[in-house]
C-alpha positions in Angstrom: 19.4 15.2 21.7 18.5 12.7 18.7 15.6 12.7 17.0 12.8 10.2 17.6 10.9 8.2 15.6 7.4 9.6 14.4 6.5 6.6 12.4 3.4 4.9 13.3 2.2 1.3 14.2 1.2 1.5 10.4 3.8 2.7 8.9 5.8 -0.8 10.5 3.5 -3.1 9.1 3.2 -1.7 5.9 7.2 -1.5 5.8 6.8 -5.6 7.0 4.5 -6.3 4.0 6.6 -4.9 1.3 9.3 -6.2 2.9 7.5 -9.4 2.5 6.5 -9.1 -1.1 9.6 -8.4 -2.2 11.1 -11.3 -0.5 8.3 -13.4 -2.2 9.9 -11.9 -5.6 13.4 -11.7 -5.1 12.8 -15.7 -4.2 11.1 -16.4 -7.0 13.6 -14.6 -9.6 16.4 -17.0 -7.6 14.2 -20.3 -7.9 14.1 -19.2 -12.0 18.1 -18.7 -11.7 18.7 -22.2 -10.1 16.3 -23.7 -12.9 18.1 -22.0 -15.2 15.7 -19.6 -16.6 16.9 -16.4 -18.1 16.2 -14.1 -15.5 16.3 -10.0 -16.2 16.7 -8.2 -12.8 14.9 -5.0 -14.0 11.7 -7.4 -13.1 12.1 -6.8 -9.9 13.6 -3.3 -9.0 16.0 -4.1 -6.2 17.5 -0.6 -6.3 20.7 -1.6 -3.9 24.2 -0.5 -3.8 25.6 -2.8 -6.2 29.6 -2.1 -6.7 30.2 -6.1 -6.8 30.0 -8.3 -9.7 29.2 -12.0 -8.9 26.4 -14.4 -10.2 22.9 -14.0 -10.4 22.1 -16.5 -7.4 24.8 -14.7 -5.4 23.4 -11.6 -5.8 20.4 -12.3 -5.4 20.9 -14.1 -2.3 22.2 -11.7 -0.7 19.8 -8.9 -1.4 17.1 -12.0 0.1 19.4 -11.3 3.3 19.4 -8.0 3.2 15.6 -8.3 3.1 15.2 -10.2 6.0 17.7 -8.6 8.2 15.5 -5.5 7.5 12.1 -7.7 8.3 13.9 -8.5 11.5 14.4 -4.8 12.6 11.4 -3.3 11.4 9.8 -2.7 15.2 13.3 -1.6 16.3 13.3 2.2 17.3 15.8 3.2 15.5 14.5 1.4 12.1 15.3 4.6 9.4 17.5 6.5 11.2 20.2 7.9 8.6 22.8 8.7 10.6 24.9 11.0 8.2 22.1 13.1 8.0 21.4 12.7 12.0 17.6 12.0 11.2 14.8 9.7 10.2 14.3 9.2 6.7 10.5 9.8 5.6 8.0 7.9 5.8 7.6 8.2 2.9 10.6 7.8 0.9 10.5 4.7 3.2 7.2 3.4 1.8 9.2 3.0 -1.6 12.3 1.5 -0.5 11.7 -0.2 3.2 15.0 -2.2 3.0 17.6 0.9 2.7 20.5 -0.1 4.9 20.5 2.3 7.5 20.3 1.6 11.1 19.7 -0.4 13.1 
């Protein structure tokens, strides 16, 4: 039997806030980019799997998507499931890092 989810109303819509805010920076770092401002990642912690080298805007378009693929699953009951592990992850390890690509 799989284990269910024990987050809380709360925890979603603090996940959807930070998932928000970092939207907000990731955009802003890619509106710098396209002006071309020097732009220094490190600003903005996106802490993703990164094995690809491409462009600035590239990548930070797609971590934007990444962000709001997450926003869009947030409420779905299997948000944080890790299935190589075959459980949620924590809430709080969650609070730091909402957009880890897990399932759904």
């Amino acid at each position: 039997m799989e284990p269910v989810s024990t987050y809380t109303a709360e925890d979603r819509q603090r996940w959807r806030q930070a998932l928000l805010a970092k939207g907000r920076d990731v955009a802003t770092k890619l509106e710098e980019v396209l002006a071309g401002k020097d732009v220094k990642l490190s600003e903005i912690e996106l802490r993703m799997v990164d094995d690809v080298k491409e462009p600035l805007d590239k990548k930070l378009r797609r971590f934007l998507d990444l962000l709001m693929a997450r926003l869009k699953v947030v409420d779905h009951p299997r948000f944080g499931f890790d299935n190589e592990k075959g459980e949620f992850v924590p809430a709080a390890a969650l609070n730091e890092v909402p957009w880890l690509e897990l399932e759904p």
